[in-house]
DSSP file (Angstrom, degrees, kcal/mol; ACC not computed):
  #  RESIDUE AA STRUCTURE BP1 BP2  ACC     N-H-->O    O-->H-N    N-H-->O    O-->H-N    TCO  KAPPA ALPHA  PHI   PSI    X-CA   Y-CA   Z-CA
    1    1 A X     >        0   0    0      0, 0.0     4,-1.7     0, 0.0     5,-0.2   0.000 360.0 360.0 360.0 -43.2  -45.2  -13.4  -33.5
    2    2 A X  H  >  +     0   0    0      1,-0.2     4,-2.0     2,-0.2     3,-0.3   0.909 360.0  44.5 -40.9 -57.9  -43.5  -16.7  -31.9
    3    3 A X  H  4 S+     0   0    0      2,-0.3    -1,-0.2     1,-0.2     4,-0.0   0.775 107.5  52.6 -94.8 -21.8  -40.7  -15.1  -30.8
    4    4 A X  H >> S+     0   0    0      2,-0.2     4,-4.4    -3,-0.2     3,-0.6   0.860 110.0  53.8 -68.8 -32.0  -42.2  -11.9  -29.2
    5    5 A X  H 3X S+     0   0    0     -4,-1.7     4,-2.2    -3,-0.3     5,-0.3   0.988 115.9  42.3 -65.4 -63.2  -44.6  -14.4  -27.1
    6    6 A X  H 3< S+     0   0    0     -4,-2.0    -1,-0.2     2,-0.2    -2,-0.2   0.377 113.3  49.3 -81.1  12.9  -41.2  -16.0  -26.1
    7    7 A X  H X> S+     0   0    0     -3,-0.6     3,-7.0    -2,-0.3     4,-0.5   0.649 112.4  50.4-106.7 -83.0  -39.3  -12.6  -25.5
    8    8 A X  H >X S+     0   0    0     -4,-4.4     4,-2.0     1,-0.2     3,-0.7   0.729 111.3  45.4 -36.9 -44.9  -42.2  -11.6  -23.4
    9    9 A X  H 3<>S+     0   0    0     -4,-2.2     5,-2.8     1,-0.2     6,-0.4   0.873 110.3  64.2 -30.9 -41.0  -42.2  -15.0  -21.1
   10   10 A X  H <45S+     0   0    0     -3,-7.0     5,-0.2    -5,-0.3    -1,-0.2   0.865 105.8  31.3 -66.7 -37.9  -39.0  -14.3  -21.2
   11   11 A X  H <<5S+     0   0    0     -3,-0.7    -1,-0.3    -4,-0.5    -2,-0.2   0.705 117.0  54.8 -61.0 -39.6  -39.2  -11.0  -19.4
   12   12 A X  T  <5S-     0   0    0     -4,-2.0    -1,-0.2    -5,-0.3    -2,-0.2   0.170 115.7-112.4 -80.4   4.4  -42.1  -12.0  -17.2
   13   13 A X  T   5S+     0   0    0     -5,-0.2    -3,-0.2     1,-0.1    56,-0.1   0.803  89.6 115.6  46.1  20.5  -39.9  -15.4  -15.8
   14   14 A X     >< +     0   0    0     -5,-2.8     4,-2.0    -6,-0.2    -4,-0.2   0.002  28.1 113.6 -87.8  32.6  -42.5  -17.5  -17.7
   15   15 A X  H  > S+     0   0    0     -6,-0.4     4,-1.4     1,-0.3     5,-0.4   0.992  75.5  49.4 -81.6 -69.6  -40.2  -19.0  -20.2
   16   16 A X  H  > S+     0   0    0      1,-0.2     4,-1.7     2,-0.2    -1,-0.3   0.708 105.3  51.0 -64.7  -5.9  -40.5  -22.4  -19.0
   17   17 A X  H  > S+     0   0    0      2,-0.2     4,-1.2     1,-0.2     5,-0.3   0.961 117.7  49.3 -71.1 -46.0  -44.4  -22.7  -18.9
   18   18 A X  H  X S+     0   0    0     -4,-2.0     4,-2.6    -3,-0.3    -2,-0.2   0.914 111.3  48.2 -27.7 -63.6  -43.9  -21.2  -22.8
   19   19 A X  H  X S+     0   0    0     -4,-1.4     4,-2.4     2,-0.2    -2,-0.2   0.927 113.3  43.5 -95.0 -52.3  -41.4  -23.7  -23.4
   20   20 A X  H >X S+     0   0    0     -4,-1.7     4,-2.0    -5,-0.4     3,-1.0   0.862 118.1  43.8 -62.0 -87.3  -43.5  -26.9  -21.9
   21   21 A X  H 3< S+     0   0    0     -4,-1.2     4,-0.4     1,-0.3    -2,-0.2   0.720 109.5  51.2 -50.3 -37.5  -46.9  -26.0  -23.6
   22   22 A X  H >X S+     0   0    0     -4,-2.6     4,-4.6    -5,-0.3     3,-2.1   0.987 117.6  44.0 -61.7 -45.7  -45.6  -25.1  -27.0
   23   23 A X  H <X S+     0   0    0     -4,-2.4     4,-2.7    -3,-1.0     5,-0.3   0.924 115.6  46.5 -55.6 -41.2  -43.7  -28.9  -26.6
   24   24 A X  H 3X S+     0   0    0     -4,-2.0     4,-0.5     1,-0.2    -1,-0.3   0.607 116.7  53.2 -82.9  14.8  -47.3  -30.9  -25.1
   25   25 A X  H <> S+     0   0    0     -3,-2.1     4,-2.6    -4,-0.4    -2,-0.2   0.782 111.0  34.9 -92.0 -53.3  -48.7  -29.0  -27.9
   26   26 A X  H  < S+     0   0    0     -4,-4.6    -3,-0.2     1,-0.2    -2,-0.2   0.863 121.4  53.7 -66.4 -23.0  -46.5  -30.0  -31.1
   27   27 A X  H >X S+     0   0    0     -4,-2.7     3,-1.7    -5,-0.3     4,-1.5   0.980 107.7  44.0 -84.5 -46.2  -46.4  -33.4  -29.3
   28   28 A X  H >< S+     0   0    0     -4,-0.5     3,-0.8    -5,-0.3    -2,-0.2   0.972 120.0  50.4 -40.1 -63.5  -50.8  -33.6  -29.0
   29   29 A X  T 3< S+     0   0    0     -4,-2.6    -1,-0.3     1,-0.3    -2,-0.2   0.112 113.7  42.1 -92.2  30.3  -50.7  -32.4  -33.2
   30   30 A X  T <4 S+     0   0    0     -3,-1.7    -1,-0.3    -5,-0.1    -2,-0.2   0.461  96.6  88.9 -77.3 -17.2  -48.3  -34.9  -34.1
   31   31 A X  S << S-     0   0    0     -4,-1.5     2,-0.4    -3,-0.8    -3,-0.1   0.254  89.4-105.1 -56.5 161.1  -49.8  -37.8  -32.1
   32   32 A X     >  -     0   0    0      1,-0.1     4,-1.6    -3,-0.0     3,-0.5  -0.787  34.6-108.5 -74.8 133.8  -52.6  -39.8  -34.2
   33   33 A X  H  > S+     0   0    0     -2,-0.4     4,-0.7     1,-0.2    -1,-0.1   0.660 115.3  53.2 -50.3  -6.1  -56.2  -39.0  -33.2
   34   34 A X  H  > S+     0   0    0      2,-0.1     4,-0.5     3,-0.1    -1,-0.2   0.709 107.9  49.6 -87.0 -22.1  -56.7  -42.3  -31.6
   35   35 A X  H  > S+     0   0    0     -3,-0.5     4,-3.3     2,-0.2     5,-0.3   0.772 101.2  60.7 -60.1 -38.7  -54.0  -41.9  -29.7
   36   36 A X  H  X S+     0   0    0     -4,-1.6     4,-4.3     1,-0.3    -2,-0.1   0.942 109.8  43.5 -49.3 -60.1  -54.8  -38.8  -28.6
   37   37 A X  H  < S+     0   0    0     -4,-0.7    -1,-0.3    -5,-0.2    -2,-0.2   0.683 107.8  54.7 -73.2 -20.1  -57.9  -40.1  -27.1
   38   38 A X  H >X S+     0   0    0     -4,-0.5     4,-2.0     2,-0.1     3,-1.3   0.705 104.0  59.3 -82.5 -38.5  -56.3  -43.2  -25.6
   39   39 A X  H >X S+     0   0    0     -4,-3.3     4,-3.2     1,-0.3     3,-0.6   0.986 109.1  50.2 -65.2 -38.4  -53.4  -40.6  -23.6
   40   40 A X  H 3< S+     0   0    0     -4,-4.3    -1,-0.3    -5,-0.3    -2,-0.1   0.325 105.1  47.9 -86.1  37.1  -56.4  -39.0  -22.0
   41   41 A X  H <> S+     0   0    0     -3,-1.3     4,-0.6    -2,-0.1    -1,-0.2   0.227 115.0  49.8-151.7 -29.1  -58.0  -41.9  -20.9
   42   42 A X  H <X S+     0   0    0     -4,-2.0     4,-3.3    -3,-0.6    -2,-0.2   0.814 108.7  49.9 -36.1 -67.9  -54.5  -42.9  -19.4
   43   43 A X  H  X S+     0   0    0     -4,-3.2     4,-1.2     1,-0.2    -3,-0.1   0.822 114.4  49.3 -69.4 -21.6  -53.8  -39.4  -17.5
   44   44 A X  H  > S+     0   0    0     -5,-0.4     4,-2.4     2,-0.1    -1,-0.2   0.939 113.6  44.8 -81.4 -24.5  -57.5  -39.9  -16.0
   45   45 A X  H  X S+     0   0    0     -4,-0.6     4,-2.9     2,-0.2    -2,-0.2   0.863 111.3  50.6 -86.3 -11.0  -56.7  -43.4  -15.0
   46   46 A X  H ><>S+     0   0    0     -4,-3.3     3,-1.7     2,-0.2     5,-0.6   0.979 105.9  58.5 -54.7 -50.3  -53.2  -42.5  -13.5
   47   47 A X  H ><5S+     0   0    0     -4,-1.2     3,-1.6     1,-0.4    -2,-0.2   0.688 109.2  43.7 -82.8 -49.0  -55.1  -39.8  -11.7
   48   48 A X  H 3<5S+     0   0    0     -4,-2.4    -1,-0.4     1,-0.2    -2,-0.2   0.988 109.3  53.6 -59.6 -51.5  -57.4  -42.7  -10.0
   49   49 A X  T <<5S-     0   0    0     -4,-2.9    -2,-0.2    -3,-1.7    -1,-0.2   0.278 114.5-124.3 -94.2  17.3  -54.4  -45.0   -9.3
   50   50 A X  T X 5S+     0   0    0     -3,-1.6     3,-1.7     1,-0.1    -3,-0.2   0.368  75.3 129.3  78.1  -8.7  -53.0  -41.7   -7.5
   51   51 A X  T > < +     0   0    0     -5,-0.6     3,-0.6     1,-0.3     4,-0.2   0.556  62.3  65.6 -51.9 -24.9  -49.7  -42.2  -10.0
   52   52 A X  T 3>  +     0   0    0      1,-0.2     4,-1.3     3,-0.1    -1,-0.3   0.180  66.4  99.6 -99.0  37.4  -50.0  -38.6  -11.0
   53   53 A X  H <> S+     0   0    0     -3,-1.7     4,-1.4     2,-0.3     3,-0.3   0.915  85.1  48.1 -78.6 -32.8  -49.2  -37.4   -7.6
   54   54 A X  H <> S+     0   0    0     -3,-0.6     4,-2.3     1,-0.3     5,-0.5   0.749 108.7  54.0 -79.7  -7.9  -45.4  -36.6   -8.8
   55   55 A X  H  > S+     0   0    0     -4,-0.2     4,-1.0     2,-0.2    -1,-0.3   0.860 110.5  47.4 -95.5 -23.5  -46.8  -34.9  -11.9
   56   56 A X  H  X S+     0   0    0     -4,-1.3     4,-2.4    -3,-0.3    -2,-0.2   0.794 110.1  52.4 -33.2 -42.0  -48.8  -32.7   -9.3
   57   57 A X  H  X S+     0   0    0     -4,-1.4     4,-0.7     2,-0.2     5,-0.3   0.954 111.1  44.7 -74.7 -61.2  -45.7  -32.3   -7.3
   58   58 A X  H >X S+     0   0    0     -4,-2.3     3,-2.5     1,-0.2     4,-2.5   0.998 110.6  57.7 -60.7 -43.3  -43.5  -30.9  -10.6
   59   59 A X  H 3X S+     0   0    0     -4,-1.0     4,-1.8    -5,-0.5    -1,-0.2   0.991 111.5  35.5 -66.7 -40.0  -46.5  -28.6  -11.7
   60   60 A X  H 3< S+     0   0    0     -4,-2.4    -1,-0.3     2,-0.2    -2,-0.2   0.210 115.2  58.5-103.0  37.4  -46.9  -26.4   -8.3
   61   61 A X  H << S+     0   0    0     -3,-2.5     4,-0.3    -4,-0.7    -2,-0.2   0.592 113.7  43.6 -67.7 -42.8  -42.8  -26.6   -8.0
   62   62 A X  H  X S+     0   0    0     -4,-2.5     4,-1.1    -5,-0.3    -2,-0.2   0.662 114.7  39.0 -57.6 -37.3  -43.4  -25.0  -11.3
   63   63 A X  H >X S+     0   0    0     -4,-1.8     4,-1.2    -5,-0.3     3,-1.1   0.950 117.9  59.6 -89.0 -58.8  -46.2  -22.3  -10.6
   64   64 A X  H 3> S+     0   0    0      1,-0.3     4,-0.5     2,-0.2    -2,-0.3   0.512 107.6  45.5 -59.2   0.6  -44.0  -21.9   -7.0
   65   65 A X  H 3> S+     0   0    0     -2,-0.8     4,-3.4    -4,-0.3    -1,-0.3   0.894 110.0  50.1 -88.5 -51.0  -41.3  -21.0   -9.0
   66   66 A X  H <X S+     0   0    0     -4,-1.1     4,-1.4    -3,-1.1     3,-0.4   0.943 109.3  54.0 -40.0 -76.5  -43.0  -18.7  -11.2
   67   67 A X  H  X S+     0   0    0     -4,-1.2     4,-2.5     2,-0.2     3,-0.4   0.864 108.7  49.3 -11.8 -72.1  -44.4  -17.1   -8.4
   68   68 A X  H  X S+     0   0    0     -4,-0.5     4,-3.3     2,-0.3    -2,-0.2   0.844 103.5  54.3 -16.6 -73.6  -41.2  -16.6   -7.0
   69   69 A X  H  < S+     0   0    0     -4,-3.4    -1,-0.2    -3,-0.4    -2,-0.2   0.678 110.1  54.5 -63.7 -24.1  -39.4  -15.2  -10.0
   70   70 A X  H >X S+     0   0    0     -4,-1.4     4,-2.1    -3,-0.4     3,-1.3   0.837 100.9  56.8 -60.8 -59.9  -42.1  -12.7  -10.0
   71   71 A X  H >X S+     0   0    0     -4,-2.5     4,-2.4     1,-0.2     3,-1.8   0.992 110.9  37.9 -30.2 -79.7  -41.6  -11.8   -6.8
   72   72 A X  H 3X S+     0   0    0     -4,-3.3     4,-1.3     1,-0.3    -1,-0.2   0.506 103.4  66.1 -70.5  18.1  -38.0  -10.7   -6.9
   73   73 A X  H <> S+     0   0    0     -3,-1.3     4,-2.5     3,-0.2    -1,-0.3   0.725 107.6  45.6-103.1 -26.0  -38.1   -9.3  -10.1
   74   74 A X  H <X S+     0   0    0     -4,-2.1     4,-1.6    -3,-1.8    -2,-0.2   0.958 111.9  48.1 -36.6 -59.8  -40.4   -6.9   -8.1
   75   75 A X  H >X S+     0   0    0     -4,-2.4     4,-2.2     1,-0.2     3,-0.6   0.949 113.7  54.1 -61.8 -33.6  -38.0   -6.6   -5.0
   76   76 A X  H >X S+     0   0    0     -4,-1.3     4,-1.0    -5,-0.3     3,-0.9   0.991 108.5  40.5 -75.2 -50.1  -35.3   -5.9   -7.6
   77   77 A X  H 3< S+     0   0    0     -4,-2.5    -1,-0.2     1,-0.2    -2,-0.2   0.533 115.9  63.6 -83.1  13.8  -36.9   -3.0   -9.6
   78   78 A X  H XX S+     0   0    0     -4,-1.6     3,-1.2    -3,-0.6     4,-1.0   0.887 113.0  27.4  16.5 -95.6  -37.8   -2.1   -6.0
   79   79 A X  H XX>S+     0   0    0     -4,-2.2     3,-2.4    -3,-0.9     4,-1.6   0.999 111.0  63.0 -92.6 -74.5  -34.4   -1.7   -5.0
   80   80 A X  H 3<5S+     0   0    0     -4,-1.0    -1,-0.3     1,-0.3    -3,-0.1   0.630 114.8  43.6 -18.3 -28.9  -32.9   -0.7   -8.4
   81   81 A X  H <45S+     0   0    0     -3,-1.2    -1,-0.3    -5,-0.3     5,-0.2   0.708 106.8  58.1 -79.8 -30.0  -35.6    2.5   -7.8
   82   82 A X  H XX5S+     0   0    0     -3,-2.4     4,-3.5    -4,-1.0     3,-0.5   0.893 110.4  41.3 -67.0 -51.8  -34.8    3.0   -4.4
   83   83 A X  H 3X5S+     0   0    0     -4,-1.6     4,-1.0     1,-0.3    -1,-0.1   0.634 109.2  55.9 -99.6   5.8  -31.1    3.6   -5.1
   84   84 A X  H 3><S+     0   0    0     -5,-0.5     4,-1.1     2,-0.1    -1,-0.3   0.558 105.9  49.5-102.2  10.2  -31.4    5.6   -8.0
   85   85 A X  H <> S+     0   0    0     -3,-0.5     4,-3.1     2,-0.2     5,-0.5   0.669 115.6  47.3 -95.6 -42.0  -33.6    8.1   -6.2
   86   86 A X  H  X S+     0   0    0     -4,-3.5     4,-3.8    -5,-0.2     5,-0.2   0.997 111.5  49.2 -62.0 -47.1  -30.7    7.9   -3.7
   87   87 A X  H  X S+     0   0    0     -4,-1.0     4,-1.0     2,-0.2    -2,-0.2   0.876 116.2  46.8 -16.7 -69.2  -28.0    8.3   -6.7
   88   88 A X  H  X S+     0   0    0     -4,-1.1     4,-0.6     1,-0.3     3,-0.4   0.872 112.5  43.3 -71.1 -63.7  -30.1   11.3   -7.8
   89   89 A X  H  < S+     0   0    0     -4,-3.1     4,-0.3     1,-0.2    -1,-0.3   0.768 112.5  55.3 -85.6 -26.7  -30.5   13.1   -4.4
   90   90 A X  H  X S+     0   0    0     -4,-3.8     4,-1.0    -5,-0.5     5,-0.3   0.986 114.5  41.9 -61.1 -38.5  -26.6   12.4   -3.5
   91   91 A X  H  X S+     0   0    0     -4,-1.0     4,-1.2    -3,-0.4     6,-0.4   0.748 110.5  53.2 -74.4 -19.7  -25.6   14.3   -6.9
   92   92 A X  H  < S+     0   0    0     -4,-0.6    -1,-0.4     1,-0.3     4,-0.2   0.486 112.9  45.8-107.3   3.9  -28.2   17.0   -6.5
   93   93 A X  H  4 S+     0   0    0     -3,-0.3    -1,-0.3    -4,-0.3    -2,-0.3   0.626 118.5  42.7-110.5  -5.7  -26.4   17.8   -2.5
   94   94 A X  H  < S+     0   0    0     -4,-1.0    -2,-0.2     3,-0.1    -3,-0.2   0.791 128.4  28.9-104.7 -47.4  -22.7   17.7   -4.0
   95   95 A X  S  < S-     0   0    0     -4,-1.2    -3,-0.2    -5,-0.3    -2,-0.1   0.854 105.7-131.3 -71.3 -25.3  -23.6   19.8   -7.3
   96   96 A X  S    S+     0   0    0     -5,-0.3     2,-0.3    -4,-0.2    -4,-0.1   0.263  77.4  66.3  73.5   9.4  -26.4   21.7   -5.4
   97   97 A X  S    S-     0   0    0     -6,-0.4    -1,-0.1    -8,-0.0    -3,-0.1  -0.968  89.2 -97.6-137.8 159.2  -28.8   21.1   -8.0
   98   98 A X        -     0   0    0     -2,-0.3     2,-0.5    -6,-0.1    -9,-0.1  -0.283  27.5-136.3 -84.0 172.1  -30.5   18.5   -9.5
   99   99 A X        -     0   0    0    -11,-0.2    -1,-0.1    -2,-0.1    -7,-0.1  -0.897  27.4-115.4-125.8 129.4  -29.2   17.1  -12.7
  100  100 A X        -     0   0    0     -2,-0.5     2,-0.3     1,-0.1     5,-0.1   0.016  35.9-108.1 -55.3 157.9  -32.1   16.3  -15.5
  101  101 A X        -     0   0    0      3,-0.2    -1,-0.1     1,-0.2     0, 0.0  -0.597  10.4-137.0 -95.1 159.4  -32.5   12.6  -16.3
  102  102 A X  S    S+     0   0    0     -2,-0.3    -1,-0.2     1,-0.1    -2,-0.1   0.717 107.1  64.6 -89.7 -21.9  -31.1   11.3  -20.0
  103  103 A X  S    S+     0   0    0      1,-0.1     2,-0.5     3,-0.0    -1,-0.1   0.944  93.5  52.2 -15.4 -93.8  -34.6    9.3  -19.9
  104  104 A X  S    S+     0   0    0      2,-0.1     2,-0.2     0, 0.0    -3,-0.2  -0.720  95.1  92.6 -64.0  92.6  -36.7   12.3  -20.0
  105  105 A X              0   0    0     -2,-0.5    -3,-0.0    -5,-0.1     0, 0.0  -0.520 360.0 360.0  80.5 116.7  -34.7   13.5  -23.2
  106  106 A X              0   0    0     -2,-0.2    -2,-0.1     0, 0.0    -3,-0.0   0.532 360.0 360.0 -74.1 360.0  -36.1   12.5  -27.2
């Protein structure tokens, strides 16, 4: 089941938000439970002393990346459609017919 969740990320250009929660996860359920409860009581008081501005900073590089990689993995199967329709319609003017897809095939 792990690895299909990490296949899919993989496909979707989410690997590293996979990769960082499964790690702040094993790291929270090895931790003590008092500990647990003293790191959030830390991360609120960086967050008053304004200290977590660079961990602000890494997390929306992180969703802007994501974002990103999502984007062109659009424009590419985009363009990757665009120029097999072109592919397709050159073959079907030199042969004069079109030629059936190996897709569309069991």
């Amino acid at each position: 089941m792990l690895q299909s969740v990490l296949l899919a990320s993989i496909e979707k250009g989410q690997f590293a938000v996979a990769v960082l929660g499964i790690v702040a996860v094993v790291m929270l359920l090895k931790m003590q439970s008092s500990d647990v409860g003293r790191l959030a009581l830390q991360l609120l008081d960086a967050a008053g002393h304004q200290a977590a501005l660079g961990y602000l900073c890494a997390v929306s590089m992180l969703v802007g990346w994501t974002l990103h990689v999502r984007y062109l993995r659009r424009q590419f199967v985009m363009e990757i459609d665009r120029v097999s329709l072109e592919r397709n319609d050159a073959q079907a003017r030199c042969l004069g017919s079109r030629i059936t897809s190996s897709e569309d095939s069991p």
